[in-house]
C-alpha positions as CSV (number, residue, x, y, z in Angstrom):
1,X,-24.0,20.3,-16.6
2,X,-22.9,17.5,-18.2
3,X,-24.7,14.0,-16.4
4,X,-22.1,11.5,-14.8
5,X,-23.6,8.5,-17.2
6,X,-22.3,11.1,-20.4
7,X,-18.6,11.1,-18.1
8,X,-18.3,7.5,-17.3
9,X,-19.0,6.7,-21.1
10,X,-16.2,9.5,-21.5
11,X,-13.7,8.0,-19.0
12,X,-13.7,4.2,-20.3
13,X,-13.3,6.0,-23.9
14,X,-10.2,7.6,-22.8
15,X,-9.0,4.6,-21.2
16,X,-9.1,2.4,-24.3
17,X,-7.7,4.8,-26.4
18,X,-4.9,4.4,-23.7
19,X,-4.6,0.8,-24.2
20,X,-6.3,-0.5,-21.5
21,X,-8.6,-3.7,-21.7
22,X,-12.0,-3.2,-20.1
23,X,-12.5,-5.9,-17.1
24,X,-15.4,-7.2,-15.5
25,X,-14.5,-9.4,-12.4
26,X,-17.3,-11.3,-10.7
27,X,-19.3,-10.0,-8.1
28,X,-18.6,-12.8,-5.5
29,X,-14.9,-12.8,-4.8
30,X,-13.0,-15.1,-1.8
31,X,-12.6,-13.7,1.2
32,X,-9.3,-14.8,1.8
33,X,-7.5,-12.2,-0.3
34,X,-8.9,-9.0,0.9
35,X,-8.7,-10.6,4.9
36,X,-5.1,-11.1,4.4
37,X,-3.6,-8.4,2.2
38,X,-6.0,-5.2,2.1
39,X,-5.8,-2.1,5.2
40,X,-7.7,-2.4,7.9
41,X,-10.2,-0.1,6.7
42,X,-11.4,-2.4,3.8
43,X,-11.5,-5.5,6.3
44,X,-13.2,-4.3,9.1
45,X,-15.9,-3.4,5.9
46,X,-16.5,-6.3,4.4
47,X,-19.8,-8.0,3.4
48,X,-19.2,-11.9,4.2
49,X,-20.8,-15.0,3.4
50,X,-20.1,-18.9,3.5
51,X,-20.9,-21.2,0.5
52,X,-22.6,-24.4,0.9
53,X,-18.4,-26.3,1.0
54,X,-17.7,-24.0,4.0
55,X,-15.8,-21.0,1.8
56,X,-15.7,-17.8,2.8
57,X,-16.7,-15.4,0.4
58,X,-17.5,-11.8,0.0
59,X,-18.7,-9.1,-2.3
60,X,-15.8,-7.6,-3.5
61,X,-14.9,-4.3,-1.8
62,X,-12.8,-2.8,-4.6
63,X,-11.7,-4.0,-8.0
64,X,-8.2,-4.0,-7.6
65,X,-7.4,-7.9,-6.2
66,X,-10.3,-8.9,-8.7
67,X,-9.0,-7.7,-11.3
68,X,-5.4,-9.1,-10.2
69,X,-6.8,-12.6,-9.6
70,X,-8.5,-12.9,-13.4
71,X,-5.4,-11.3,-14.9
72,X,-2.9,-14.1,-13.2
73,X,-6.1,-17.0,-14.3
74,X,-5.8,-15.8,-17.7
75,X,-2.8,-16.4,-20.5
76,X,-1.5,-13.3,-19.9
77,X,0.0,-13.6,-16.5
78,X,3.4,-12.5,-16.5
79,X,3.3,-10.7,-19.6
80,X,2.7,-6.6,-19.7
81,X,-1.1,-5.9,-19.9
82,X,-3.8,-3.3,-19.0
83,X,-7.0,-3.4,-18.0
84,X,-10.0,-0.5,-16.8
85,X,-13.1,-1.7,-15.1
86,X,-15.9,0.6,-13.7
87,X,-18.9,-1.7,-11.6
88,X,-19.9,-1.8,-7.9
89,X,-18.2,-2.3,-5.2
90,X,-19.4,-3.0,-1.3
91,X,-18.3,-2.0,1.6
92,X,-19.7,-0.6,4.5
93,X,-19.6,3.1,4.9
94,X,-20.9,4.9,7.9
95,X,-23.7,7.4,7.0
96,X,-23.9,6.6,2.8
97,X,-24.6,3.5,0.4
98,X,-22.6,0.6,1.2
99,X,-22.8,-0.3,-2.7
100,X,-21.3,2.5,-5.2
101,X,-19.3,2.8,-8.3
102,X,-15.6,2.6,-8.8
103,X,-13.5,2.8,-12.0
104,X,-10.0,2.9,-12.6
105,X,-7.1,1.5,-14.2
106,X,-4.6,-1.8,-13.6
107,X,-1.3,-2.0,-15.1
108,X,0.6,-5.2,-14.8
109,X,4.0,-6.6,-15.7
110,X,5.8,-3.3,-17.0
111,X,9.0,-3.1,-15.7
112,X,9.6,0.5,-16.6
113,X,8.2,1.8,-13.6
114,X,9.3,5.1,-13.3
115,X,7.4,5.7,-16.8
116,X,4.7,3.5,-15.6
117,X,3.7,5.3,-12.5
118,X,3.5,8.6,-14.2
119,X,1.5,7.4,-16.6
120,X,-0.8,6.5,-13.9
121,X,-0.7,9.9,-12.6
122,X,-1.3,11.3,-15.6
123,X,-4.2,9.3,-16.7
124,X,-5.6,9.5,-13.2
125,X,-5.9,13.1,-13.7
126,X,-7.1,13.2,-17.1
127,X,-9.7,11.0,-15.5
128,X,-10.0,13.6,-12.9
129,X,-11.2,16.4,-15.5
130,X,-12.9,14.2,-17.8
131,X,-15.5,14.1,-14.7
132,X,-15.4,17.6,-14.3
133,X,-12.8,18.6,-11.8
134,X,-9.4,19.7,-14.3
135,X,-7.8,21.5,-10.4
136,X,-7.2,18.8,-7.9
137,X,-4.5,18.7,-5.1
138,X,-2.1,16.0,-5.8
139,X,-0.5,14.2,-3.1
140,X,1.9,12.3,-3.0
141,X,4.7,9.3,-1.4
142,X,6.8,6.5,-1.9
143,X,7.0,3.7,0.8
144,X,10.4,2.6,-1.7
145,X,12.1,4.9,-0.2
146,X,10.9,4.5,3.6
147,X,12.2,0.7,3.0
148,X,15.2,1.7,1.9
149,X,16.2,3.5,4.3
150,X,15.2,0.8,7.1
151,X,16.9,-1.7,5.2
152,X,19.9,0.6,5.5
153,X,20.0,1.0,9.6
154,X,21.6,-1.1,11.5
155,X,18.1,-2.6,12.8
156,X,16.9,-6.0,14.1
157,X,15.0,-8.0,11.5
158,X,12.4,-8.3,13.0
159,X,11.8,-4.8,14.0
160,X,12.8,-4.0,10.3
161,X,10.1,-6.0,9.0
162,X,7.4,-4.6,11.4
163,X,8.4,-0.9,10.5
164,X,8.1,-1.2,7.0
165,X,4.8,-3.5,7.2
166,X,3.5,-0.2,9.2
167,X,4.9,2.2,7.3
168,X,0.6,2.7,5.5
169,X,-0.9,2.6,8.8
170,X,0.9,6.0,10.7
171,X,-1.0,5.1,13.9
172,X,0.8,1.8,14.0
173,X,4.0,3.1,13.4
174,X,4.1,6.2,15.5
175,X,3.1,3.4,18.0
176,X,6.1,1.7,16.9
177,X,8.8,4.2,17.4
178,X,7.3,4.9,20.8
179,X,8.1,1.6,22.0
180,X,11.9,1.7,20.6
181,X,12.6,4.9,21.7
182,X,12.2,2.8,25.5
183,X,13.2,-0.2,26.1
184,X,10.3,-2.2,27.7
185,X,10.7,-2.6,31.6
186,X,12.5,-6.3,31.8
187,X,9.5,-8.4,33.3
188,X,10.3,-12.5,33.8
189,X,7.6,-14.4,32.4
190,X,7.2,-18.4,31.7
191,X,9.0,-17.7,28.2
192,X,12.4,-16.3,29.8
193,X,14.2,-18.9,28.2
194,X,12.6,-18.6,24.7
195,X,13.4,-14.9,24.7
196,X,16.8,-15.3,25.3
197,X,17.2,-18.3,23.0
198,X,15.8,-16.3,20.0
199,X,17.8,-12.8,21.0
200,X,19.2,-11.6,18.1
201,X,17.8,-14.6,16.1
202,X,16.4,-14.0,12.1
203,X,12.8,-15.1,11.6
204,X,14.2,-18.2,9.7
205,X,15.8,-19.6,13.2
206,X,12.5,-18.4,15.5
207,X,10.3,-19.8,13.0
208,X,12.2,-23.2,13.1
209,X,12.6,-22.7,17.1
210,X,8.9,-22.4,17.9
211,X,7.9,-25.1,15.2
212,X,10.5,-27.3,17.1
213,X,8.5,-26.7,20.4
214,X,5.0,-26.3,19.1
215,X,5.5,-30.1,17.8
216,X,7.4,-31.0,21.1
217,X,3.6,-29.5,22.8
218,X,1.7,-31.7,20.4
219,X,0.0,-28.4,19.4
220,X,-0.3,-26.5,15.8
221,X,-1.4,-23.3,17.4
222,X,-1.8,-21.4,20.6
223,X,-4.7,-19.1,21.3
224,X,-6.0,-18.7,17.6
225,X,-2.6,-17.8,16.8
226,X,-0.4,-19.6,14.0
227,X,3.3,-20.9,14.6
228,X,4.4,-17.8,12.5
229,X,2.6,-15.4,14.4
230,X,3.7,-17.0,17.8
231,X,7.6,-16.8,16.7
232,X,7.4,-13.2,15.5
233,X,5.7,-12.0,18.9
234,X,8.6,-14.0,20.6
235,X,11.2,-12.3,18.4
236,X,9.2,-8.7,19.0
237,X,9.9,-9.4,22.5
238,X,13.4,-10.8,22.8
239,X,14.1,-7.8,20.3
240,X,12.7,-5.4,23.1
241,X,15.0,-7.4,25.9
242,X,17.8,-6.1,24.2
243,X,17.2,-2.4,24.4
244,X,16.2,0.8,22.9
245,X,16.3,2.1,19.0
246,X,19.7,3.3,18.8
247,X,19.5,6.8,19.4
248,X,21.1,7.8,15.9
249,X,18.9,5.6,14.0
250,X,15.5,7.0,16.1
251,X,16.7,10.2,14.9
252,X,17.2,9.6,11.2
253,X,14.2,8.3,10.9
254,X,12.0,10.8,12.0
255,X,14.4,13.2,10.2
256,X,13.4,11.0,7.3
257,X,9.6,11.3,8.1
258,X,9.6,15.1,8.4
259,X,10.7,15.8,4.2
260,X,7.9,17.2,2.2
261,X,7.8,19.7,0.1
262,X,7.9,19.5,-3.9
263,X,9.6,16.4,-5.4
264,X,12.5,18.2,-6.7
265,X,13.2,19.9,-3.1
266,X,12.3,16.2,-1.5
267,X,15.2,14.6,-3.8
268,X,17.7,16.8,-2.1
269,X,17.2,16.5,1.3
270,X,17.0,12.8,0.9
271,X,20.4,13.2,-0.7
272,X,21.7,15.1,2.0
273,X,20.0,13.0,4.5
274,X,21.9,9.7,2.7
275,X,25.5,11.9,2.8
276,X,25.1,13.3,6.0
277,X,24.3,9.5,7.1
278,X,26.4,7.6,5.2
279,X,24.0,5.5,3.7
280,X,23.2,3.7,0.1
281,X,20.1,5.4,-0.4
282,X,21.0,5.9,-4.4
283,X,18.8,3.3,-6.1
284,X,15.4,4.4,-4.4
285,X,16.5,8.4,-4.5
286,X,17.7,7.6,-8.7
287,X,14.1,6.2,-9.2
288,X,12.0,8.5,-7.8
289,X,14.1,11.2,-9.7
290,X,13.4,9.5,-12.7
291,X,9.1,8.9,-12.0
292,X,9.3,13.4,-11.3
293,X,11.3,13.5,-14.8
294,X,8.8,11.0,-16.7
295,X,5.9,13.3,-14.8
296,X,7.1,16.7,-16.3
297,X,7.3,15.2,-20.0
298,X,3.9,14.4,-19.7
299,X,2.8,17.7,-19.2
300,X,2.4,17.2,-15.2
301,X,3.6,20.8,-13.5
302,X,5.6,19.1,-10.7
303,X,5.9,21.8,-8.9
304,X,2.5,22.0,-7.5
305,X,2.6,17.9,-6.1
306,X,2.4,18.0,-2.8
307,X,5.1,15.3,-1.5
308,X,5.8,13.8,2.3
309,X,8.2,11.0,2.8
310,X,5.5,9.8,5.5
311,X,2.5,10.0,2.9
312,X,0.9,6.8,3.4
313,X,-2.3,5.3,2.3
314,X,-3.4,2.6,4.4
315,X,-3.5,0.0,2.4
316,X,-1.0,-3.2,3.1
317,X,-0.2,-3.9,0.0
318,X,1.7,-1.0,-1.5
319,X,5.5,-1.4,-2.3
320,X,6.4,2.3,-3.9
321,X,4.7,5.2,-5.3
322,X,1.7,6.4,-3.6
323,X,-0.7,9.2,-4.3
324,X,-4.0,10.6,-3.9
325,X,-6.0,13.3,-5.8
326,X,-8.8,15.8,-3.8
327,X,-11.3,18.5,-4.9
328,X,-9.2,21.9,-3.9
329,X,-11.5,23.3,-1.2
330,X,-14.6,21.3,-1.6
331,X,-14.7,19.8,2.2
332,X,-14.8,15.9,1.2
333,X,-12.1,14.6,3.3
334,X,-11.3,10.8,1.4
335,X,-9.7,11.3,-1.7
336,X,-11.5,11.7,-5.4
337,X,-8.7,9.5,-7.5
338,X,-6.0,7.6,-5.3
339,X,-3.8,4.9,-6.3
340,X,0.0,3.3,-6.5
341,X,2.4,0.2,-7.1
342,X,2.1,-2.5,-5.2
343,X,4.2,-5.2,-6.5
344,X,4.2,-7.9,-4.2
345,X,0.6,-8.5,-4.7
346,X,0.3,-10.8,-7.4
347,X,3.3,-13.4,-5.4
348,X,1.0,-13.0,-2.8
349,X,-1.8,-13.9,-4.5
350,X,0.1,-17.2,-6.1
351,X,2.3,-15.9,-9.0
352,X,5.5,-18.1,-9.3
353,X,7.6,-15.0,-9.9
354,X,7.5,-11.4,-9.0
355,X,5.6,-9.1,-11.5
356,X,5.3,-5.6,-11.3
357,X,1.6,-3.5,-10.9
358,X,0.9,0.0,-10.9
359,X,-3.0,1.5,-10.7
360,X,-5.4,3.7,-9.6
361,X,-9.4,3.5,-8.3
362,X,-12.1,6.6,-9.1
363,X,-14.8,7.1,-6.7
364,X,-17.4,7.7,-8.9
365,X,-20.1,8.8,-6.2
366,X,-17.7,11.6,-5.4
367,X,-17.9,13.5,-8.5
368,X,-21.7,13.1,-8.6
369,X,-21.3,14.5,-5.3
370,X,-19.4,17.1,-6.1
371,X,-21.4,17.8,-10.0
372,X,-24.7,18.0,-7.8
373,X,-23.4,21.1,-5.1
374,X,-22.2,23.0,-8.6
375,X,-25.7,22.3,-10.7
């Protein structure tokens, strides 16, 4: 059996030869970034600290924003570039070490993206057998095509931004289409005339509403709660004043969130779904055509991806393609290999302009796992 120093020194081999740039973020990252645009999962984890200025700061729970943050601090921020990294990482894990290895791979400003996210795929599971499991179950998504299709209803903005921010957390948006399946029981409170002020308003008009009034009060927040967050829970509500989900659109959706399959058999049910609905669904449907093509010319039998349109990772960050990679019949429940696009992450971590990012993380502890059951 082959020991897992002998495979890492293997894996970040394979990535160079790919082109990707090995990185070694610091240890000590702010806090800020992984508080505000990680899942729930990797926050409620986290190992914090405070510096002697009064900065929060923590040991860096996974290598993606790290790597991120040195990339857009470095002369190479907007321009294509990849980069590999294998170190620690810490979080808290119920039951095993809070500090393990993770490797993996960060591709930034490529703006083929079908080609770059099977590229991902396939390098994730070369890594996948360069550690010594070649048969994995792939899964798969695309919250692209979950945004489209919200964007294409006939929806309140508000509840159109909070489905698609959900869309990674399924326990947050099942609870989400409960609540517009039914219209909330009309209750009068002390904000009756807020409510009805801001009914049918965009987030743009609450925003400038409740800043209006917050400033009126003397007050810059209310209850820990920013002027942001105070005008979108007013919107949510005023939203819910005004009725139910339309039935047709309720409908769709879940219609939408029951596809899965292989990706060839997913592409036309969402066609039919777009036709029988009348909606613009092309754009998102055309590019995740074109990610299944780039997949099979790189060797990748498509047919054995397992895709669901409600495949979601947890993780707030991700924008399109999703996927995960697991041991076939091993019993470890988290994934092996999982990764994605996510490209609003680098705007929200200060980029002047939108750049695109596609990558993937390797649990490292895992495979040793998994290499010490077989020896």
């Amino acid at each position: 059996m082959t020991k897992p120093a002998a495979w890492t020194d293997t894996l970040l081999t394979s990535f160079a030869e790919a082109g990707y740039v090995h990185a070694s973020p610091a240890i000590l990252q702010p806090a800020e970034p992984f508080l505000d645009l990680s899942g729930e999962d990797i926050r409620k984890s986290l190992y914090l600290t405070t510096d002697l200025t009064g900065e929060e700061l923590c040991l860096r729970p996974d290598l993606t924003i790290p790597v991120a943050r040195d990339y857009l601090a470095s002369g190479q921020a907007g321009q294509p570039a990849g980069f590999s990294y294998l170190g620690p990482v810490f979080r808290y894990r119920h039951g095993t070490p809070s500090e393990f290895q993770q490797a993996g791979i960060e591709s930034f400003g490529r703006t083929d993206r079908a080609a770059a996210d099977a590229e991902m795929l396939a390098l994730a599971l070369n890594a996948a057998a360069a550690l010594g499991q070649p048969r994995v179950d792939i899964k798969t998504g695309d919250v692209a095509l979950f945004a489209a299709l919200i964007e294409a209803l006939d929806l309140y903005p508000v509840w159109k931004r909070r489905l698609v921010k959900d869309f990674n957390r399924q326990a947050n948006l099942a609870e989400d289409l409960d609540r517009l399946t039914l219209a909330e029981s009309p209750v009068r409170n002390e904000y009756e005339g807020v409510l009805a002020a801001l009914a049918g308003s965009d987030r743009k008009a609450a925003l400038a509403l409740v800043t209006d009034l917050m400033s009126i009060a003397g007050a810059t927040n209310l209850g820990g709660r920013s002027v942001a967050e105070i005008a979108d829970r007013f919107l949510e509500q005023s939203t819910l004043k005004g009725g139910a989900l339309p039935k047709d659109a309720l409908t769709l959706i879940k219609r939408f969130l029951a596809i899965s399959g292989t990706p060839d058999a997913a592409v036309a049910e969402l066609r039919k779904l777009a036709a029988d609905a009348k909606l613009d669904l092309t754009s998102a449907i055309d590019e995740f055509e074109q990610r299944i093509g780039f997949m099979a010319a790189r060797g990748i039998d498509t047919s054995a991806i397992k895709f669901a349109t409600a495949f979601g990772r947890g993780l707030d960050y991700y924008t399109g393609f999703e996927f995960e990679l697991h041991g076939i019949d091993n019993g470890i429940v988290p994934p092996l290999v999982a990764g994605g696009r996510y490209d609003g992450l680098l705007s929200q971590l200060g980029s002047s302009s939108p750049i695109p990012a596609v990558g993937f993380s390797i649990w490292i502890d895992a495979f040793s796992t998994r290499a010490g059951d077989a020896s």
